[in-house]
Residue, then its C-alpha position, 0 to 999 in steps of 0.5 A: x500500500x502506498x501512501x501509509x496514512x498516519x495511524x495514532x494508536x490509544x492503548x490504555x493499561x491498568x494493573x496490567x503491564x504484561x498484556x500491554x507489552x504483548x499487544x506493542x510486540x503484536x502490532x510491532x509486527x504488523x505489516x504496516x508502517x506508519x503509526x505511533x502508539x500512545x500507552x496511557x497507564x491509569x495510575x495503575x497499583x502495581x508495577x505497570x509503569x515501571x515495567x512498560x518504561x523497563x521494556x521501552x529503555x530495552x528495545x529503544x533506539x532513543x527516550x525523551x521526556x516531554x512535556x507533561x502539561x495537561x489541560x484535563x488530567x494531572x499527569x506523573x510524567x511523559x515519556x517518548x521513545x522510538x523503538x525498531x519495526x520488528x517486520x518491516x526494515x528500516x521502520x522505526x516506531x514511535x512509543x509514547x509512555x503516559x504515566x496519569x495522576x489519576x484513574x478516569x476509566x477507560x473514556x478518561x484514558x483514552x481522553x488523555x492519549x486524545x489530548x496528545x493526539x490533538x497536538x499533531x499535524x499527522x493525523x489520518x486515523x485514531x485506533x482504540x484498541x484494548x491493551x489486552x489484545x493481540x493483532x494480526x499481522x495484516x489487521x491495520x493494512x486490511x482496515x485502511x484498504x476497506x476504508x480505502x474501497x468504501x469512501x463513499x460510505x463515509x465511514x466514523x467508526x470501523x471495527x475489526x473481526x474480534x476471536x477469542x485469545x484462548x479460544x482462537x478460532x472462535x469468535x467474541x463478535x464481528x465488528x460489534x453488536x445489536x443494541x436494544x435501547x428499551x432494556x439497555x442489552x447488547x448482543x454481539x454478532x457471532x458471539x462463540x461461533x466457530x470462525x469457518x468463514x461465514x461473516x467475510x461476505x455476509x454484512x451484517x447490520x451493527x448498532x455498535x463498534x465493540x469498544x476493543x477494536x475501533x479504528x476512527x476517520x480523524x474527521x470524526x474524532x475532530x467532530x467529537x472531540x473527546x469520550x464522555x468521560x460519565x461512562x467511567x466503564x460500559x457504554x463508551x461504544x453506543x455513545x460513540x455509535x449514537x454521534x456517528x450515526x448522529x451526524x451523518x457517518x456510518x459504522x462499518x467492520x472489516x471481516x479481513x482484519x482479524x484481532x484476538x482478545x483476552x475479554x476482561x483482563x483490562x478491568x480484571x474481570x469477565x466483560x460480562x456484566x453480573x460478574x462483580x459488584x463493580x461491573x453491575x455497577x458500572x453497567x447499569x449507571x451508564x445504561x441509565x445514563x447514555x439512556x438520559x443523555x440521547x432519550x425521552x421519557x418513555x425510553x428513561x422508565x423502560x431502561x429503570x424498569x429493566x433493573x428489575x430482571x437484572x435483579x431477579x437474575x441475580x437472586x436466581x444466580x445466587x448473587x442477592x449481595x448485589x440486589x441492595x446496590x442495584x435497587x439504588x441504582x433503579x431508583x436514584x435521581x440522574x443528577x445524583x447518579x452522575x456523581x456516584x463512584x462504585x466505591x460510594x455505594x458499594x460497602 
């Protein structure tokens, strides 16, 4: 492919170092040549920082410090080095190391490497991609060629074909999922189906790009600025969907470009929401709030209204120390929701 466009690439750590190093040796070999990665750790507690920096100051060629100003966030320090392309010959990469002050979620990680970003004149692209991914070695050529070949579409967001880590040929989702804005429910497409290659012709319809994989048009990511940094964890996808197709962008996956994802390591439990206290927490404060921010009345009594099956899942499962948490949920007023942090309510 001639003409690289300039691909930025979010990655943001917490607590754990050893998928993000996993992830930069993937994309190092990657059979494209013109991207810089931006690694944002979220005021990790454990060695995360001092681990990735080790790793960098092994395989630089050069380290700077640069300037840690910040107009949003406090940040510990700045860190550029460029390191060699493992696969392409005479390549270097840039690496930025970003230490933040504080943890503001997967929205306000991505938010600080979308501060830096903004700085540059090079933009063509913004990935965000989860730190506990592995690419393959063809995932960035193939969704800049489907970008490339759907110009017309005027594509915001585009998704990749999403296979379980530890279960490689089976697929997590391709591209993304439904969404049901009346109960607040997501269904990703080809959730645990063997990949035999069903999807690489067959377009499905998508609501959302999984928030795993998300290669972004800069034009858009100029439209929208940055995350909303209320939805600390969940529901970052359907806000982003909701702007694109909001102000006249399409959502898109290329089947070709093919990532494998651990699926929860980054927050040190299953994606699937009911796990912990802290993901029902999480999950439904943003359902309630996205709901609030985009819809009306109806929409806002069915989204509360659907705590009440969620709760009876959990007294099925056995998990009652979630109902009190979750009853406060369904019933507290937005303004209040808005300002409430898991450790406030889970006791």
């Amino acid at each position: 492919m001639k003409n690289y466009p300039k691909i930025y690439i979010s990655l943001v750590n917490y607590n754990s170092w050893k998928e993000t190093i996993e992830c930069i040796k993937s994309l190092l070999s990657n059979n494209y040549s013109s991207f810089e990665i931006i690694i944002v750790d979220n005021k990790s507690i454990n060695e995360s920082v001092a681990q990735i920096d080790n790793w960098l100051s092994k395989n630089k060629i050069e380290c700077s410090i640069l300037d840690n100003s910040s107009k949003r966030n406090s940040l510990d320090f700045i860190k550029s080095c460029t390191v060699k392309h493992t696969l392409l010959e005479d390549v270097t990469i840039n690496i930025v190391l970003i230490a933040s002050g504080i943890n503001t979620g997967f929205a306000g990680g991505n938010n600080i490497a979308l501060e830096y970003i903004h700085t540059k004149k090079d933009v063509d692209f913004v990935w965000l991609l989860n730190n506990d991914t592995v690419v393959d070695s063809d995932s960035l050529f193939y969704q800049v060629k489907f970008y490339r070949e759907n110009a017309d579409q005027r594509i915001g967001i585009l998704g990749s074909k999403i296979r379980y880590y530890h279960a490689p040929d089976t697929i997590q989702c391709i591209g993304g999922s439904s969404y049901n804005r009346w109960i607040g429910y997501s269904k990703q497409i080809g959730n645990n189906q063997i990949d035999t290659g069903q999807y690489d012709r067959k377009i499905e319809k998508l609501d959302l790009i999984i928030g795993a994989s998300m290669l972004m048009k800069w034009d858009f990511v100029k439209r929208m600025s940055y995350l909303d940094e209320r939805f600390f964890l969940y529901f970052e996808e359907q806000d982003l969907a909701k702007i694109a197709l909001d102000n006249g962008y399409s959502i898109a996956y290329s089947a070709k470009s093919v990532i494998y994802h651990k699926e929860g390591k980054t927050i040190g439990a299953s994606n699937l929401q009911g796990k912990t206290l802290f993901s029902d927490f999480y999950y439904t404060r943003s359902k309630i709030l996205f709901t609030y921010k985009y819809y009306s009345f109806l929409n806002r009594f069915t989204i509360r209204a659907s705590v009440l099956f969620t709760i009876a899942k959990r007294i099925i499962s056995g998990k009652v120390s979630h109902i009190p948490l979750l009853v406060r949920l369904m019933t507290m007023p937005v303004e209040q929701l808005k300002n409430k942090s898991h450790t406030e309510l889970i006791k």
